[in-house]
C-alpha positions as a printed Julia matrix, in Angstrom:
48×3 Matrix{Float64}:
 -29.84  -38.16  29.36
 -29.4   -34.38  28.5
 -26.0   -34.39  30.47
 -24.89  -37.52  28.41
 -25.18  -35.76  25.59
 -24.29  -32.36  27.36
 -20.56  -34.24  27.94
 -20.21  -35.59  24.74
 -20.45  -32.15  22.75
 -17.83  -30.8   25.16
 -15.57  -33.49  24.33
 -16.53  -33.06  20.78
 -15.75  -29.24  21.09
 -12.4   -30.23  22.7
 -11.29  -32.86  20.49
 -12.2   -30.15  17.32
 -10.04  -27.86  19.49
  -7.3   -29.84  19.36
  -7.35  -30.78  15.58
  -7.58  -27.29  14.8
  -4.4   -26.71  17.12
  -2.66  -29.2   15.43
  -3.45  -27.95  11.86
  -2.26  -24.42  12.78
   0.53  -25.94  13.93
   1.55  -27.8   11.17
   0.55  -25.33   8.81
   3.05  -22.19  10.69
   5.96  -25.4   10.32
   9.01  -24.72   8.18
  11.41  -27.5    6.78
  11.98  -29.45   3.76
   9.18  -31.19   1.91
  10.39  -34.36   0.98
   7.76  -35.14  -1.67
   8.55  -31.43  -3.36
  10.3   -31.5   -6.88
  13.95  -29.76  -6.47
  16.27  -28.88  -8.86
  19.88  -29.44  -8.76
  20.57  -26.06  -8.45
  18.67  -25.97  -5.2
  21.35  -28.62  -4.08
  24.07  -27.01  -4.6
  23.38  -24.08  -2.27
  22.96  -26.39   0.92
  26.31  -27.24   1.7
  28.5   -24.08   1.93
């Protein structure tokens, strides 16, 4: 029984791992936000 549980943590630990990859991730990721407010002046600078 204590290796049942023994495997479970680890997959625990690596499936927290992963989330936390993920978040860093998406946190470090540029682009637009397409729920943001923008102004029209914003707008006009995109297509030069």
């Amino acid at each position: 029984m204590p290796d049942f549980i023994d495997k479970i943590k680890e997959k625990a630990e690596a499936v927290s791992a992963a989330i936390d990859n993920e978040l860093t991730v998406l946190e470090g990721a540029g682009g637009d936000d397409p729920l943001a407010e923008h102004d029209e002046s914003e707008a006009a600078y995109g297509d030069d």
